[in-house]
Each structure stands twice: as structure tokens, then as C-alpha cells.
C-alpha positions as CSV (number, residue, x, y, z in Angstrom):
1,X,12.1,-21.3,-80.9
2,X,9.0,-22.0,-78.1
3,X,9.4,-23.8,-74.8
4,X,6.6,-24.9,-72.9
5,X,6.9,-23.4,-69.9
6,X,5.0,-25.2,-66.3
7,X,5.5,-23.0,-62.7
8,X,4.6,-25.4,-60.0
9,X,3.9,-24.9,-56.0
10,X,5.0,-28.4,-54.8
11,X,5.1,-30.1,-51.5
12,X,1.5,-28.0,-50.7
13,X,-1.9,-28.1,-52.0
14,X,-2.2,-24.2,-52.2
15,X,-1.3,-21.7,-54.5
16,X,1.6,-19.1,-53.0
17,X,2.9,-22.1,-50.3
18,X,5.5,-24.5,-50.9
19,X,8.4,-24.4,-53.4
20,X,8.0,-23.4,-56.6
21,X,9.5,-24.6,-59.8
22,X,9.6,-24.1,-63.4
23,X,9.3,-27.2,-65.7
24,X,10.1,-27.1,-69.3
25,X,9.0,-30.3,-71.3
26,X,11.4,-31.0,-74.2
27,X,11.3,-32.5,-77.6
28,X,15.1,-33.0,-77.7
29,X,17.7,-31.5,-75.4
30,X,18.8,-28.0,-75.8
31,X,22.3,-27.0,-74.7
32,X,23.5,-26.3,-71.1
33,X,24.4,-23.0,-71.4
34,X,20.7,-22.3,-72.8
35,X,19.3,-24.1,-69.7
36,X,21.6,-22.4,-67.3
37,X,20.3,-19.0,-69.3
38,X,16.9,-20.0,-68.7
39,X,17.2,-21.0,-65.0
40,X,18.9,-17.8,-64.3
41,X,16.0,-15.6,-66.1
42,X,13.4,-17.3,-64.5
43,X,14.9,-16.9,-61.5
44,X,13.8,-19.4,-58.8
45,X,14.7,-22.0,-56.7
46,X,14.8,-24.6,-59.6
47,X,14.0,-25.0,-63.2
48,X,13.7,-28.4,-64.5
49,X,13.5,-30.1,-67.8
50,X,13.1,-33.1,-69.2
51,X,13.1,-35.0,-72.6
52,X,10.8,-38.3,-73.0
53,X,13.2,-41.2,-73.4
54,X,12.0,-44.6,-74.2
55,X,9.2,-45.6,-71.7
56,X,10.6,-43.0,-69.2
57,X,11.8,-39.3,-69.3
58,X,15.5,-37.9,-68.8
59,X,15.6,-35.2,-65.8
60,X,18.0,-32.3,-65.0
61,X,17.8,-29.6,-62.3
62,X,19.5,-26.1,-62.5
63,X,19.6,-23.3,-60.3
64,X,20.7,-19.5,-60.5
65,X,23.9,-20.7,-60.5
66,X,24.4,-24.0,-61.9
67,X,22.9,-27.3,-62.6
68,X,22.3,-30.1,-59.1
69,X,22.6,-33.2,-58.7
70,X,19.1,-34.2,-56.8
71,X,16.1,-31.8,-56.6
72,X,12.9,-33.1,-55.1
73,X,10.3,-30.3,-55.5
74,X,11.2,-29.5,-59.1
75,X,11.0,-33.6,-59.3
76,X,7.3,-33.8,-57.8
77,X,6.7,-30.3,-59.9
78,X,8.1,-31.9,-63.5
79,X,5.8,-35.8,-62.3
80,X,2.9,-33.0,-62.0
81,X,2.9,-31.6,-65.6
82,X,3.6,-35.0,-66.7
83,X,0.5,-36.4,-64.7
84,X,-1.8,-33.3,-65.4
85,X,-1.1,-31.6,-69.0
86,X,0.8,-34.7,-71.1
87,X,-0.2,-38.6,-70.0
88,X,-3.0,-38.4,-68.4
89,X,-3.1,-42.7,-68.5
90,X,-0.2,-43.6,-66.8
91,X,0.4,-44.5,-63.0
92,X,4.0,-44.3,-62.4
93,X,6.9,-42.5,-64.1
94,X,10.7,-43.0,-64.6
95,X,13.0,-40.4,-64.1
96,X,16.8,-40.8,-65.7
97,X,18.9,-38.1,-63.4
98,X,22.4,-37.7,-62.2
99,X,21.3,-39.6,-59.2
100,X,20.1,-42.4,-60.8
101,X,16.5,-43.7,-61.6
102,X,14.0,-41.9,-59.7
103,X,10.5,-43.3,-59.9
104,X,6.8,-40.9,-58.6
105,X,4.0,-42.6,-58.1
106,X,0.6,-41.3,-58.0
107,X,-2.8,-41.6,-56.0
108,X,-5.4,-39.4,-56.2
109,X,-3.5,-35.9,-55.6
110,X,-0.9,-37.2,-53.6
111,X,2.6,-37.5,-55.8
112,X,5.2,-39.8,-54.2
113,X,9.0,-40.1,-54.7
114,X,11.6,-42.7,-54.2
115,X,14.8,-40.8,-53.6
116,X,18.4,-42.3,-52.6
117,X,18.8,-42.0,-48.6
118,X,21.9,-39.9,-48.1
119,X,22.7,-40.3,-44.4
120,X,25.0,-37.5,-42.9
121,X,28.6,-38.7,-40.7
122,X,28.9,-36.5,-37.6
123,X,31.5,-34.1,-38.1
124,X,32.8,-31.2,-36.2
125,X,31.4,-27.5,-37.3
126,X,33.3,-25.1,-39.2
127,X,34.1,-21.9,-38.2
128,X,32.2,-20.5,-41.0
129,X,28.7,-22.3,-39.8
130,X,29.1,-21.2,-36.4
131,X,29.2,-17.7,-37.3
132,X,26.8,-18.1,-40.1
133,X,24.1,-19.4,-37.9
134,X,25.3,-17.3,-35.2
135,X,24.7,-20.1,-33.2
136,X,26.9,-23.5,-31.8
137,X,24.5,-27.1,-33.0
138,X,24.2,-29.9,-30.5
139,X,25.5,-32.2,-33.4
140,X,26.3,-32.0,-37.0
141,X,26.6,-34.2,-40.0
142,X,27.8,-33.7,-43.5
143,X,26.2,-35.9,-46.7
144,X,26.1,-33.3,-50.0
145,X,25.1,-30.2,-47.0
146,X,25.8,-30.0,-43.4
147,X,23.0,-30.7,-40.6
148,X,22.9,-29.0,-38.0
149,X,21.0,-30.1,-35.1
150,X,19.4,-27.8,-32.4
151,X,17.2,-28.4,-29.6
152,X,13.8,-26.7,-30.5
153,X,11.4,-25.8,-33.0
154,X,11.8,-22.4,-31.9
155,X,15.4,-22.3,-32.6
156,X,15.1,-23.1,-36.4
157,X,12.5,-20.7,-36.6
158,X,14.8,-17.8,-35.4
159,X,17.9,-18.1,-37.5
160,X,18.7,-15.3,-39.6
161,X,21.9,-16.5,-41.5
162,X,24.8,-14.5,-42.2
163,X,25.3,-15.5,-46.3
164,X,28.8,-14.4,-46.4
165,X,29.7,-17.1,-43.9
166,X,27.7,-19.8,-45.3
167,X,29.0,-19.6,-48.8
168,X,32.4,-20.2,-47.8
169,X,31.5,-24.0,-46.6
170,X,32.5,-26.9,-48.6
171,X,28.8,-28.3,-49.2
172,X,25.9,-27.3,-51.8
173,X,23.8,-25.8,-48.3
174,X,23.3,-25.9,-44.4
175,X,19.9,-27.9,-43.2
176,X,18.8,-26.7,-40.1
177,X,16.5,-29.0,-38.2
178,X,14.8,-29.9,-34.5
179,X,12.3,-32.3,-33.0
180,X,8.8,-30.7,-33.8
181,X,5.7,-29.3,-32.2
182,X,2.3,-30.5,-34.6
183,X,5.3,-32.6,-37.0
184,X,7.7,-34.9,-35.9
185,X,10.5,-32.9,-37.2
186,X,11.2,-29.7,-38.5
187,X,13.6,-27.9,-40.9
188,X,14.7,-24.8,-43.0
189,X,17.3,-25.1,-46.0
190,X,20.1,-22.2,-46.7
191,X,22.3,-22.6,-49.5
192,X,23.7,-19.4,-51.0
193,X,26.6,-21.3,-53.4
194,X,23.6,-22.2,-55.0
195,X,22.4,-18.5,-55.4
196,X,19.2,-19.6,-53.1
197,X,19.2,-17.8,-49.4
198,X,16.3,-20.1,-47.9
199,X,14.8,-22.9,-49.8
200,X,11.1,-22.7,-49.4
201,X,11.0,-26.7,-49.4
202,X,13.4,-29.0,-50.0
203,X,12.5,-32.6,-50.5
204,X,16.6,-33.6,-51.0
205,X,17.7,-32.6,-47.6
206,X,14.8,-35.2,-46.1
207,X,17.2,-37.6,-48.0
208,X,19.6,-36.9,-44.7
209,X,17.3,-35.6,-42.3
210,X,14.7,-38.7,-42.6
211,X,17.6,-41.7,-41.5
212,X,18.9,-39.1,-38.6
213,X,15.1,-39.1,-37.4
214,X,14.6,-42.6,-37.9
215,X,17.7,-43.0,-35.2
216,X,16.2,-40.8,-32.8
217,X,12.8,-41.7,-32.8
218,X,13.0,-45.1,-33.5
219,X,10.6,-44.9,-36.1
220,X,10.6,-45.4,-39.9
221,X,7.0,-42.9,-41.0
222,X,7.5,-39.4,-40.6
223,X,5.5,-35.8,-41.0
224,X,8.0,-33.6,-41.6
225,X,7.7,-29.3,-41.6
226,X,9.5,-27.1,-43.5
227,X,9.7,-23.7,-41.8
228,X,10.4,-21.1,-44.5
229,X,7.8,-18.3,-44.8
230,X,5.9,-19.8,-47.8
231,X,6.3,-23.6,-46.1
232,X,5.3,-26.8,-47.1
233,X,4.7,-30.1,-45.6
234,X,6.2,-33.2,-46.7
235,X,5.0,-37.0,-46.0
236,X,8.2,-39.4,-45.1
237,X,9.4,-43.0,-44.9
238,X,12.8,-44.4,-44.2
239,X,13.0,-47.7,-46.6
240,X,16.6,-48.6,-46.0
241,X,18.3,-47.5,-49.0
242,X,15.5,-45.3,-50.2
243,X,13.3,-42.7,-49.2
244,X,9.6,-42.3,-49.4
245,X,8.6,-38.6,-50.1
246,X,4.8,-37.5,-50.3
247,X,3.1,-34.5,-51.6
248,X,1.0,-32.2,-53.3
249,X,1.4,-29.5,-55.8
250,X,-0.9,-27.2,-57.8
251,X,-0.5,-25.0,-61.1
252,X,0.6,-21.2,-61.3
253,X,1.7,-20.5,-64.3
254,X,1.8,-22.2,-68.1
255,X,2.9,-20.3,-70.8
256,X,5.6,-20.3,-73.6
257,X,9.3,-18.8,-73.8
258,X,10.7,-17.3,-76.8
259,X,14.0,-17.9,-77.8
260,X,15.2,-15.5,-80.2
């Protein structure tokens, strides 16, 4: 049996910046232990596939470890292949996920996502984050990870996490995040129950950081800076019970894998 096989850079308009995923475009659905398999060998942040169903397309994300529940670079990545290598013709696509529809629009090169707003509810911080991050956060919130808030840019950009720690909290990852310099926030993503140290970019934490921004700016259109070495920039808008996310993404890699 061949796969198609897509490796994307989303959230960037360069090749070697953003996030990268692998997409693999079905005819029919193989079984999950063959997409864990095939996550795990390819071995980065997120491998998605997808089947065409009806007028739309059925979407799932996996990981090193196992399969997630909301993934928005591998989304933009999968709307990319779809836009650039199958349909050509058409202006907006469906996506069936665990998290419900999920629709991307596109406009010239810029790909845009409506995604489910997942505001955090302050919380008090574990042990295990504290150490982890080596470091106490002004505030913190919990949705599916914890965000921690610090004063500065130049606080998320010196973190060096302790793993151990982080992977005993009870949440997929830890956002990190701060008022920005040249953006109007910034974060990083670590999340090592999901075998993934730092996320390069990470459009499903904007799902909590964009309504905690909205509250303290007072504004609803954001530009928003993920600082992981390989970074990426994403374009955001609160809509309530959605969010707005905007971005780029360019090809590395197509190719085939062989399933003995």
C-alpha cells in the first residue's frame, strides 16, 4: 500500500519557519494503530489525515504519542494540500474533527481558520508548573492546557522547562505568554505528555490565549508571536464563540510511504 505523503511549514511564508506537519490524503480510513505508527515514524509535531466525505473532508490529528483533539497548524497545513495539489476550484473547506466542524477559508495566500474559543478559568499553579518553569506566573488559567501569564516578552523567551515536571500536570501542555514588543502578544507551547518539548507554533492554544487578550487589551484583532526557535506568526480575531486564525504555509516535502 502507498500514502500520499504532504510536509508543510504553516503559520509562515518561509521554508525551515513555523510548524511543520505531515498530511496524508486518504481514499478510505486506515486503522488507528497504523496512523499512530505513522505519526510516531515521521516524527513531528503532528501528522494529519483526512478522507473526503460528502462535500467536506473528515480530519484527525496524532502526535508521537497519541491522537488530539484540536490541532491548528496541521489544520492550515492539511487546507494547504487541499488548496494547492487536489481542488484547485474551491474557496472554502469543511473540516469533520473531534471538535466539531472546522471551516478555512482562503484569499490569495493567506489560509484562515475558524476554531472553537476555549477560554481558560483562573486557577491556582501546581507545584509541578512552578518548578517546571522554574518560575511563579502573575496568573494562570486552565482550558485543555494551563496559561501561564508573566510580565514580559523577555520572560517567555528565557524559559527552559524542566520536562519531568511538566509531564506530571493534568493538561495536554503549559502555554506560556506576555504582552509583546513588535506583536500584541507573545507565546511559547510545551507539552511533553504529548511527546512534543516546545511546539514551534501552535494555532489551538490562541483558542485560550486570544479571549484572555481580548480582556486585557480591550480589543477583539490581534498579531500574535510565537517565540520558539523556528517561530511563526499568526493573524487573530476574537468572534465570541469562535476564533479567527490567519496564516501562511509553504511546501517541503511530497512523496509516498510504503506500507509493507
Amino acid at each position: 500500500m502507498k500514502l500520499p505523503i504532504y510536509q508543510i511549514d504553516a503559520f509562515t511564508s518561509e521554508q525551515f519557519k513555523g510548524n511543520y506537519a505531515a498530511v496524508c490524503p486518504l481514499e478510505e480510513w486506515i486503522s488507528d494503530d497504523l496512523m499512530q505508527k505513522i505519526a510516531a515514524e515521521n516524527n513531528l509535531p503532528e501528522t494529519a489525515f483526512f478522507v473526503k466525505e460528502g462535500e467536506g473532508y473528515g480530519l484527525r490529528w496524532f502526535t508521537l504519542t497519541g491522537e488530539i483533539d484540536l490541532c491548528g497548524h496541521a489544520t492550515l497545513a492539511s487546507a494547504f494540500v487541499i488548496y494547492t495539489y487536489l481542488d484547485k476550484t474551491v474557496s472554502s473547506i469543511s473540516f469533520s474533527t473531534k471538535s466539531g466542524i472546522l471551516e478555512v477559508t482562503k484569499e490569495d495566500d493567506l489560509l484562515t481558520l475558524l476554531f472553537p474559543s476555549r477560554p481558560g478559568e483562573k486557577c491556582d499553579a501546581p507545584e509541578e508548573l512552578i518548578k517546571g518553569l522554574g518560575k511563579k506566573p502573575m496568573e494562570l488559567y486552565k482550558s485543555r492546557d494551563y496559561m501561564a501569564v508573566f510580565e514580559t516578552e523577555q520572560d517567555v523567551l528565557d524559559f527552559n522547562p524542566d520536562m519531568s515536571e511538566l509531564k506530571k500536570l493534568d493538561a495536554a501542555g503549559v502555554i506560556v505568554t506576555a504582552k509583546g514588543t513588535d506583536a500584541d502578544f507573545v507565546s511559547r507551547f510545551f507539552a511533553p505528555r504529548l511527546g512534543i518539548e516546545e511546539d514551534p507554533v501552535t494555532g489551538s492554544t490562541h483558542c485560550t490565549l486570544v479571549p484572555y487578550w481580548k480582556q486585557q487589551l480591550g480589543k477583539n484583532e490581534f498579531k500574535a508571536k510565537q517565540l520558539s526557535e523556528r517561530g511563526g506568526t499568526i493573524y487573530c480575531t476574537d468572534l465570541g464563540d469562535k476564533i479567527k486564525l490567519a496564516g501562511q504555509a509553504v511546501t517541503y516535502l511530497e512523496g509516498y510511504i510504503t506500507i509493507s
